[in-house]
C-alpha positions, 0 to 999 in steps of 0.5 A: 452071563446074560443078556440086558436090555434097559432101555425100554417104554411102558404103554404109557409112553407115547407112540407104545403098543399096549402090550407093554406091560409087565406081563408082556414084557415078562413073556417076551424077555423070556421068548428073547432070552433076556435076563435083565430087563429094564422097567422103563417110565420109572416117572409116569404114576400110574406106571410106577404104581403098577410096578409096585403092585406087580413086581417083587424084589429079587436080588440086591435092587432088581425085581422079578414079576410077581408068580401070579401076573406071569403069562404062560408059555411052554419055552425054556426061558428063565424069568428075568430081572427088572431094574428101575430106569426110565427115559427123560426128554430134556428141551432147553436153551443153551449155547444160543439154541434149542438143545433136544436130549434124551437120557437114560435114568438107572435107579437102585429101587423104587423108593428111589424112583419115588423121590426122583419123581416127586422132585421132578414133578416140581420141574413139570409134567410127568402124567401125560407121557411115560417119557416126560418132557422136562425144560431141564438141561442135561446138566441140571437133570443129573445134578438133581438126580445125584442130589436125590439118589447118588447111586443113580446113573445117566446114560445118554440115550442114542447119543446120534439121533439126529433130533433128540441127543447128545450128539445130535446133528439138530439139537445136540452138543459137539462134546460131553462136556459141553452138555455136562459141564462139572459132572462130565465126570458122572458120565461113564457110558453112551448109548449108541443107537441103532443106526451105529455099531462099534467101529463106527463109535470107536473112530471118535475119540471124544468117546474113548474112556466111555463104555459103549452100550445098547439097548432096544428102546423097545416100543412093543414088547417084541421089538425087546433085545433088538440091541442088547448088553451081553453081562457077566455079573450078577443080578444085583443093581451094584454090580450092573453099575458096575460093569456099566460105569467101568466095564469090568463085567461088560463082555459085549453087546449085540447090535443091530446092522446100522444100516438097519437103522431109521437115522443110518443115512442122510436124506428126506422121506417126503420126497424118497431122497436117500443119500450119503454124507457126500453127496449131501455135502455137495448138496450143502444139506438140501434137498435136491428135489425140494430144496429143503432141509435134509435130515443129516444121518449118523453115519454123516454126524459120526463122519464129522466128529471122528478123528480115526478111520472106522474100526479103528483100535480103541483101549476099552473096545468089546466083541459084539455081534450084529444080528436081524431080529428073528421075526424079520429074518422069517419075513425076509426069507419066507415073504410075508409078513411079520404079522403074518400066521406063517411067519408067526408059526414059524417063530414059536415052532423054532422057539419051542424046538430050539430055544430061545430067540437069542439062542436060534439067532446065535448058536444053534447048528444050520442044519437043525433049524433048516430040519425045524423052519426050512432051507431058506430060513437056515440059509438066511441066519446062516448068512448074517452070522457071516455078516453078509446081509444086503441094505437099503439103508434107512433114513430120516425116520425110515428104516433100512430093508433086508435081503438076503441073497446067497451066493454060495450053497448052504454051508453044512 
């Protein structure tokens, strides 16, 4: 069983730390605990050249960093995988509007990568932006896809971002099938995004028979795994496909808290306007300070679109897990910084002495990492294992705060 993470920005995509390249990328998945990593910006040229350069095939259409571009660390995680994927912002007219859907490419190798990129390089262009804009509709971007490489797979990316998805409040579509069309049939999984967890998809019924998975959309190489697929196959791009398109080998996924999310609730950030779908109901969508729009939340869209209650029962649903990334979780309880040396220190000396991040979130004992990082550090992972984590939720484009506030002794 591992964990993969395929949604994932190289530096030459906009707004990226450039740190993301594949040495970091290598280090990080191995810090994390990740086992399948996806390679992200499979268009962008120069990106895709370091790809050939640096990576060496491993298993049936998945890749490991070659030895020499390997960054050291003394921590116990494996090397991981890659597969080819990348992201592609499609911006078109449909239906009598602008429609703003980004999808998630997964490619059988990088010869395949090649082709694909060499057509689309006839619809426009992919030098300036590791996630290239295309006036292609989602439609014709699988059409082409499939004509190019039938093994291909498109995953609809953060399916309830309010400006750039499939479900989209602002520009995006009220069914698959209205976006898809005939090749609704190729659709097999949605990802839902950070500001959505499990039962929040499953009271949709438009998305009964999808599999529902995660990723990070990772613009730094240490934001990897903040929402992960948790697999039970092996490392081969056929057999991921699989899982994915069926999920027969899909266990589950780890997710952020929604409200963690910079889209979980409606509101307006010029003006620090934080609200619920009710109250901007009765608002009728404007701001209440300056009459402007407001940017309609998952949570709201979601709300529009469902049919059950939350958590309700669905045929396919997977265990998943919520977790705060590592670093936050040592910001919020030591109160400093992420960035800072404490904070920092206190990362690596958990990693080197318990293991991987994944590891330290998820199983080891409380006490040991009380012994390791401190009670309140323990007491605070010890606390979101049992869900009972405090939010300010985030909100058109800002993203929710964490406190931890325990109510009872640390449990031994």
């Amino acid at each position: 069983m591992f964990y993969a993470d395929l949604h994932i920005h190289s530096r030459y995509a906009r707004a990226t730390s450039r740190d993301c390249d594949l040495p970091h990328l290598d280090l990080w998945a191995r810090k994390k605990g990740i086992g399948l990593v996806g390679t992200g910006d499979f268009t962008h040229p120069v990106w895709r050249r370091e790809l050939w350069e640096q990576l060496t095939p491993a298993e049936e259409g998945v890749y490991q960093l070659k030895e020499e571009f390997r960054l050291p660390w003394e921590g116990p995680g494996e090397s991981p995988r890659f597969l080819v994927t990348g992201e592609i912002s499609s911006i078109y007219r449909q239906g009598g509007k602008t429609r703003k859907v980004h999808n998630l490419l997964l490619l059988p190798s990088l010869e395949a990568a090649e082709k694909l990129s060499r057509r689309l390089e006839l619809v426009g262009n992919l030098h300036s932006d590791g996630r290239p804009i295309l006036g292609l509709s989602s439609h014709d971007l699988l059409e082409i896809t499939l004509e190019v490489c039938p093994q291909a797979m498109c995953i609809p990316a953060h399916i309830w971002t309010p400006h750039f998805s499939l479900l989209g409040a602002f520009s995006g579509f009220d069914s698959v099938e209205e976006c898809f069309g005939d090749l609704t049939p190729y659709i097999h999984a949605v990802e839902t995004g950070l500001s959505s967890d499990p039962p929040m998809n499953w009271s949709v019924p438009l998305l009964d028979g999808l599999q529902l998975v995660s990723h990070s959309d990772a613009h730094s190489p240490q934001k990897l795994g903040r929402e992960a697929n948790l697999l039970e196959t092996g490392f081969s791009y056929p057999e991921v496909k699989a899982a994915l398109e069926t999920g027969e080998g899909l266990w589950g996924t780890v997710e952020f808290f929604p409200e963690e999310g910079k889209y979980h609730l409606d509101g307006h950030r010029a003006c620090g306007v934080r609200l619920s779908p009710q109250e901007t109901r009765a608002l009728q969508g404007k701001c209440p300070v300056c009459g402007k729009r407001l940017t309609v939340g998952v949570e709201h869209r979601v709300e529009d679109l469902a049919c059950r209650q939350p958590g309700s029962s669905r045929e396919n649903r997977k265990p998943f897990a919520k977790l705060v990334p590592l670093a936050t979780v040592l910001s919020t309880c030591l109160g400093r910084g992420e960035q800072t040396k404490t904070v920092q220190a206190a990362y690596e000396r958990l990693l080197s002495q318990l293991g991987t991040e994944f590891s330290v979130l998820r199983e080891a004992p409380v006490e040991t990492i009380a012994a390791v990082a401190g009670e309140p550090v323990a007491r605070g992972i010890s606390l979101l294992r049992q869900g009972k984590a405090a939010w300010q939720p985030g909100f058109d484009g800002v993203y929710g705060t964490l406190s931890l506030e325990p109510e009872e002794p640390l449990p031994r």
